[in-house]
N, C-alpha and C positions, 0 to 999 in steps of 0.2 A: 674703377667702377665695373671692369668687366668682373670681377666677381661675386659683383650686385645682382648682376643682369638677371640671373632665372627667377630669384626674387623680387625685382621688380617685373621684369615679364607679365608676371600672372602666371608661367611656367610652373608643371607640376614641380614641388621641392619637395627632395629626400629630406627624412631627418637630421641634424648634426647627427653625427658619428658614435661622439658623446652619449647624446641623449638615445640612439637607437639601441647603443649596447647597452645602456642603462634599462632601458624597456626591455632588452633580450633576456639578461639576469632578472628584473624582478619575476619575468614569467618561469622562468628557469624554476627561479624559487619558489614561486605558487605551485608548478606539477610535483616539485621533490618534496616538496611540504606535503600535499594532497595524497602522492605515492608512499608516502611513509603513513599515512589512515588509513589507506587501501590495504593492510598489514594481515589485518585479520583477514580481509576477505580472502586475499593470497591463500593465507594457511588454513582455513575450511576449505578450500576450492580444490587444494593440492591432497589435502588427507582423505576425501572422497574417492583416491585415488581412478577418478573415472577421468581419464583422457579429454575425451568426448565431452563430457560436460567442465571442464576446467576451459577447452577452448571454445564451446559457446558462452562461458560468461566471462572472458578476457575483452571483450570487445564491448557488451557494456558496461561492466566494470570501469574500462579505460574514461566511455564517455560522462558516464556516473560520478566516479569518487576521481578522477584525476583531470581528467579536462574541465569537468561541472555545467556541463552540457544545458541541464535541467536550470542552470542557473546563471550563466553567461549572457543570458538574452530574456525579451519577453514572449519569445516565441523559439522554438528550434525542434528539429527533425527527428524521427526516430524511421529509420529501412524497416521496414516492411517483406517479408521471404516468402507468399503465400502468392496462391492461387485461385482466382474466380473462377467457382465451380456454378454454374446454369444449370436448372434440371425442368429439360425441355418436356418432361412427363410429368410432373407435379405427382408423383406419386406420392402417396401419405399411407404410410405402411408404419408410423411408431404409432400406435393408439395410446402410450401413459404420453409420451411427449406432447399428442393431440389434446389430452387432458389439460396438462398443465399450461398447454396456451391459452383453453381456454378460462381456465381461474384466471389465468393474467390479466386477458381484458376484462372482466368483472371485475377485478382489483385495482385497477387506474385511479390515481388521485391528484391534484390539482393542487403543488405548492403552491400556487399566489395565491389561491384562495380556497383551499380545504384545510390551512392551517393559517393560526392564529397573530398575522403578525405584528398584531395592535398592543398585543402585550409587550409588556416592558420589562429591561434588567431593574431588579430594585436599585434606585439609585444609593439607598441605605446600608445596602448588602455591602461588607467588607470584602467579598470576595468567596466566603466558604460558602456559600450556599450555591455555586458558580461548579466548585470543585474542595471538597472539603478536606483542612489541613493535615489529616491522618493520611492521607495520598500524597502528600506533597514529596517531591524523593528531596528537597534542600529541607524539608524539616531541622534534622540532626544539625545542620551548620549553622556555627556560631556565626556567621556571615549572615545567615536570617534572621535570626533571633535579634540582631543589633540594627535590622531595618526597622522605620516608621510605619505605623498600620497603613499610611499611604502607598508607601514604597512597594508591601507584604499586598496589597489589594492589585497595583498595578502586575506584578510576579504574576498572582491567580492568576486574573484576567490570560496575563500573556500564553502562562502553560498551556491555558486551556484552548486559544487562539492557535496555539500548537499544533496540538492535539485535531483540532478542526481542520485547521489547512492541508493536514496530510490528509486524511478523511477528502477532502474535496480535492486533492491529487490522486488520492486513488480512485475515485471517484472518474474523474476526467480519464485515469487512463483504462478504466474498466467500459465507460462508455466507446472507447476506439477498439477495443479490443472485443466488444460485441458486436459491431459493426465488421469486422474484421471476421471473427466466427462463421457470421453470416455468409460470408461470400465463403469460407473456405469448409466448411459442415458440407458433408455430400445427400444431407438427407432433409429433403422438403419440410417434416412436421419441426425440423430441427431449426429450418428458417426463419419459419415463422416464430416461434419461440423467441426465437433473437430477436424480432424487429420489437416484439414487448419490454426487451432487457434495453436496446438502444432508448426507446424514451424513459424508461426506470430512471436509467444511469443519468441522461438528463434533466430529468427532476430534479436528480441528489448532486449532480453538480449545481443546482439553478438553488437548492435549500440551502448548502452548506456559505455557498458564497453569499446569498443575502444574509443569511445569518452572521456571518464574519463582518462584512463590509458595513452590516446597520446595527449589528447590536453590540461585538466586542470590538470593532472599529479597528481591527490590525490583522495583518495575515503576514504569512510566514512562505519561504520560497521551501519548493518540495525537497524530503528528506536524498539524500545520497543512495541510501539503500533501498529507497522507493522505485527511483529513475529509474536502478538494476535490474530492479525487475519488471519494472512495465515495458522499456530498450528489449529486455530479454524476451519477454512473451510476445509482444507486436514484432521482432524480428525471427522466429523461430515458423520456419514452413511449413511446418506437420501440423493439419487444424486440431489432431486430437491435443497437442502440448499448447497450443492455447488454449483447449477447454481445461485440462490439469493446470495452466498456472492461473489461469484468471477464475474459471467457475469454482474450481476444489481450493486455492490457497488462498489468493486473493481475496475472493469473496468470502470463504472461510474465516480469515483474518478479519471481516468488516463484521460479519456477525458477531466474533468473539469480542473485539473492540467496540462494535455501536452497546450492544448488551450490558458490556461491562461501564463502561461512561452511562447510561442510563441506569445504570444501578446507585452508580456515585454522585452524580450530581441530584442539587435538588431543586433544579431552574425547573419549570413547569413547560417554559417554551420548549428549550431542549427536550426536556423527558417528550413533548408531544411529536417533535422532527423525529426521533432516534427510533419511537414505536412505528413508526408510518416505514420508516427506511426499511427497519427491519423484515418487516411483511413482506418486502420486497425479494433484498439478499434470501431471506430463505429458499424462495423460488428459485432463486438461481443459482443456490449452491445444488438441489435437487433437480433439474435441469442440467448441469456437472455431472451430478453420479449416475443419471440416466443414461445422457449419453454416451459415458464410456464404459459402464460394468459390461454390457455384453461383445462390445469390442478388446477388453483388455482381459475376459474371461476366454473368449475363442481365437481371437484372431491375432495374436500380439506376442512374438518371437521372444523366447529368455533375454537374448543381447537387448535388444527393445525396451523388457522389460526391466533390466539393472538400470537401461538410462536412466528410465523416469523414475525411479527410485532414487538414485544418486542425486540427477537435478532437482527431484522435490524437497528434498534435505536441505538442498544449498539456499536456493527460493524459501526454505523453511527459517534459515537461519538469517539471511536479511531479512524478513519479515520480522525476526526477534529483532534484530539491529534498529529497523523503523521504526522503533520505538525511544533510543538512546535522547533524543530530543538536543542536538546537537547545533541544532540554530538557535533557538531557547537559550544554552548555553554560552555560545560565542554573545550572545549579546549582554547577560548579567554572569556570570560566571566564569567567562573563560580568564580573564587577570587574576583568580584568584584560584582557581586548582590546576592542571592537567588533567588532559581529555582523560587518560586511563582513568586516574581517580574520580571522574564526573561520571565513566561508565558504571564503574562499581559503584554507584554511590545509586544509579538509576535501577541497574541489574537488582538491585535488591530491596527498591522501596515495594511498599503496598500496592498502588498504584500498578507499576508496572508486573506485577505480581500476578496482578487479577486479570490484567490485558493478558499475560500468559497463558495462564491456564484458559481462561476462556478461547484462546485462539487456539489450542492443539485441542483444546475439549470438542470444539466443531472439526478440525480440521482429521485428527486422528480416526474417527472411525469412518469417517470416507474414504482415506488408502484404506483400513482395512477391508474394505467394500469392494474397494478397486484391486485387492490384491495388490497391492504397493508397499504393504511395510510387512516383507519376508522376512525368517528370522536372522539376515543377513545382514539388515540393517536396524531390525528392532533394537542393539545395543547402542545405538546412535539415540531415539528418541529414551532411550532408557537414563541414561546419562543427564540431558536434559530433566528428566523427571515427570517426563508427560506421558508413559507406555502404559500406565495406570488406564486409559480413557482409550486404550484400546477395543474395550468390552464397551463403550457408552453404545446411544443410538445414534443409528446416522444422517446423514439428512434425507432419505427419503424414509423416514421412522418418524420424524419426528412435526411438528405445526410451528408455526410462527411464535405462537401465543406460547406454547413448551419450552420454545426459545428463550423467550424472553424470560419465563419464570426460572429459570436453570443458567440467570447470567453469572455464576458462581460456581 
């Protein structure tokens, strides 16, 4: 019996031996699985050959695409590297940035109740009126084509729930990261800006998730290449590179992305959340190119400036990857292809097509605003195929309502 004892006790018990090496290996196998996805990000990270920015994103990388940090729990931590700046003069010395705060508070709107949410998905709708089938990236597979209109209705649905969830991840992480600005921005008119952007961001956190949870009833855990980069911006000390990842890429990417889904779909609720968002992100990408053109025009060292060119590339290129829809997949698709052939299969539908261009369309003439895309790296965005939209306008050229007409 004495080798009863700790189990009857009540005494803490170790696992069998067995079963603990059994849990040692399956985890073994989950990071060497997860490190063999992390593949790509390795070799963009490496071929940027920037030092400096390979060892800032090794570290959310790791908790991103190998530990799955983002997705281990219902809650988890991201460091934070920044400093609270107080400014015991209240001086307000930017007069455009004064501007723009005050269109902000003019511009406040009320998702419980400045939109619609008594309206209903038809319940008739197969689905393409949701997200219609010429976007679909599983068109081409004979694996669709041999589903039930059932089956093909629940897919829409899901994509689109997708689609949504990340939208309300970046969302969430764009609201900490303007809260974050706030304290680490040295310049008062710049504060107050922010504290407009913190309840924007909670709005469109507070729209996307009632929309998910009451009308397509399913949400999705945050993308891989999402986490990387929100880990990366909330841990990065220098307040200027979290206005460059969160105001210029970030919100860049939601304009190009809210735009482009409101173009496509032809749900009336949706098209009415996506217009409202929009009105917003513009402000804050414009707010972005305000506050750093005349710090990265006078004040900002060549070495300084290769970083932020190197890391907006990288940040450039997961933003392409959050689009792969790779939880989508693991759930109807992954028994039936490999991830590579799901990439290419996504890299090249319609769909993710239009999210492209529309996300370098806003995003590219803000570096060139910022003087960010020297001819050193323009064979970079060349390659991709978006240096074309170098000559567009930028965001502080352009209105909300421009936006929206120009999601293509």
């Amino acid at each position: 019996m004495q080798g009863l004892a700790p189990w009857i006790s009540g005494e803490p018990r170790a696992l069998p031996t067995a079963s603990r090496r059994r849990r040692q290996l399956m985890e073994i196998n989950r990071k060497v699985h997860n490190l063999i996805h992390a593949g790509p990000f390795l070799r963009n990270a490496i071929e940027s050959r920037n030092l400096q920015v390979l060892s800032s994103m090794l570290g959310p990388a790791y908790r991103g695409i190998i530990a799955q940090n983002g997705k281990a729990a219902r809650q988890s931590a991201v460091e934070c590297g920044h400093d609270a700046l107080f400014s015991w003069s209240y001086e307000r010395d930017k007069p455009e940035m004064a501007r723009l705060y005050e269109h902000a508070k003019k511009m406040q709107w009320n998702a419980a109740t400045d939109i619609d949410w008594k309206l209903q998905l038809d319940p008739d709708d197969d689905g393409t009126g949701l997200l219609p089938d010429h976007y679909l990236p599983v068109l081409p597979l004979p694996s669709w084509r041999a589903l039930t209109p059932g089956q093909k209705r629940e897919q829409r649905r899901a994509l689109l729930a997708w689609l949504l969830s990340q939208f309300l991840h970046g969302e969430q992480g764009a609201l900490f990261a303007a809260a974050q600005i706030i304290e680490a921005v040295p310049w008062m008119d710049a504060k107050l800006f922010g504290s407009t952007q913190v309840v924007d961001e909670g709005r469109h956190v507070e729209v996307f998730h009632t929309y998910l949870t009451t009308k397509l009833e399913k949400m999705y855990e945050i993308n891989d290449s999402l986490y990387v980069i929100i880990d990366s911006v909330c841990g990065e000390p220098a307040w200027d590179m979290k206005f460059l990842g969160m105001q210029i890429m970030v919100e860049g990417l939601a304009l190009g992305a809210f735009t482009s889904l409101r173009q496509a779909t032809r749900e009336p609720l949706l098209q009415s959340i996506l217009k409202s968002v929009v009105s917003d992100e513009a402000r804050h990408v414009k707010y972005g190119v305000v506050a750093l053109r005349s710090l990265y025009e006078q004040q900002i060292q060549e070495r300084e400036r290769r970083y932020r060119e190197d890391w907006v590339w990288e940040v450039a290129l997961q933003m392409r990857n959050r689009f792969l829809a790779h939880e989508f997949y693991d759930e109807y698709y992954g028994h039936l292809m490999s991830r590579r052939r799901w990439d290419q299969l996504v890299l090249g539908s319609p769909l993710m097509s239009l999210f492209r261009r529309a996300m370098f369309k806003r995003i590219v003439p803000n570096l060139v605003k910022l003087g960010l895309l020297s001819d050193r790296v323009k064979p970079r965005y060349a390659a991709l195929g978006v240096l074309e939209f170098q000559d567009a306008k930028a965001a502080t050229e352009l209105t909300a309502e421009e936006m929206l007409s120009e999601a293509s």
